[in-house]
VEXFIKE-992298 format. One record per residue (C-alpha): x, y, z. Coordinates in steps of 0.5 Angstrom, whole numbers, m for minus. Each point is the difference from the previous one (the first is absolute). Layout:
N
SITE      x      y      z
SITE      X      Y      Z
...
***
This chain:
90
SITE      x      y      z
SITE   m265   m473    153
SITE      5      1      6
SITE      3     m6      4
SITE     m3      0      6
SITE      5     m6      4
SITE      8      1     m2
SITE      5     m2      5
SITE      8     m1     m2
SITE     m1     m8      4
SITE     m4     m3     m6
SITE      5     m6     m1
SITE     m4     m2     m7
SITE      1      7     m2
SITE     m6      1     m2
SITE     m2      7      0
SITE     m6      3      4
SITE     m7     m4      1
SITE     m5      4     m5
SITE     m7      2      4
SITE     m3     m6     m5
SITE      6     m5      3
SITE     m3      4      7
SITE     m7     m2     m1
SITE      1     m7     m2
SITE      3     m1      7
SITE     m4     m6      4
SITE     m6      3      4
SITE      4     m6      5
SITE      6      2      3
SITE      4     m7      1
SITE      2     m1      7
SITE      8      3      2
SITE      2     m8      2
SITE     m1     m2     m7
SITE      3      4     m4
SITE      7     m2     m1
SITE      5      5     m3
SITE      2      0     m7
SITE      7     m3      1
SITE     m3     m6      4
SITE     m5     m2     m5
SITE      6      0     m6
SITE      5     m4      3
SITE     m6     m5      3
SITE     m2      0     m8
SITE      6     m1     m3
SITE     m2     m6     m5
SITE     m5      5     m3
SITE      4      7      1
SITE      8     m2     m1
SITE      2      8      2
SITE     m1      5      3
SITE     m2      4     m7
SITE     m5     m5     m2
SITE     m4      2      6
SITE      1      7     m1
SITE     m2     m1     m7
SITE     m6     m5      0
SITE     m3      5      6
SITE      1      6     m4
SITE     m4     m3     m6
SITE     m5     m1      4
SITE     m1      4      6
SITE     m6      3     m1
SITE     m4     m7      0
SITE      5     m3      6
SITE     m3      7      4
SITE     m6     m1     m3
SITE     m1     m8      3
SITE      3      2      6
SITE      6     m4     m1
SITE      5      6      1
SITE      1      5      4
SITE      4      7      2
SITE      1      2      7
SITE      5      5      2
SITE      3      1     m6
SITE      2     m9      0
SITE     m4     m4     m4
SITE     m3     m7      3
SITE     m4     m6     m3
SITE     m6     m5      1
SITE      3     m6     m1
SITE     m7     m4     m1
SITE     m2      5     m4
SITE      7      3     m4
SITE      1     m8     m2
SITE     m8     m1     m3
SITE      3      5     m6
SITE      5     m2     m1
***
């Protein structure tokens, strides 16, 4: 099946969202004002994710369960977190 959602700004580097990651996607969009971007949530976290490239790696292993959960999102091509949900499944 083709990509559906493809972008050069995907900082994980994770490729294009298959329609089964699309369809996983939470029925409930989280509120703008909770949502942080990736970047912040990384350096918040540094006990856990030392480098950049740790949070890259452990959001490209498990992307489709943190779409899925509501945990992370992509908006305009950036990628954004829940904290309260994103640091339930790590």
């Amino acid at each position: 099946m083709p990509a559906l959602l493809e972008g050069p700004c995907n900082p994980v580097n994770a490729g294009a969202l298959t329609m089964n990651e699309v369809q996983a996607a939470p029925a409930a969009v989280p509120a703008l004002r909770d949502l942080v971007p990736w970047e912040d949530h990384q350096k918040a976290n540094e006990h856990i994710f030392r480098t950049k490239e740790s949070w890259r790696w452990f959001c490209r292993d498990h992307r489709a369960e943190l779409i899925a959960k509501g945990a992370m999102c992509y908006l305009a091509g950036r990628i954004f977190v829940l904290p309260a949900a994103f640091d339930q499944l790590v």
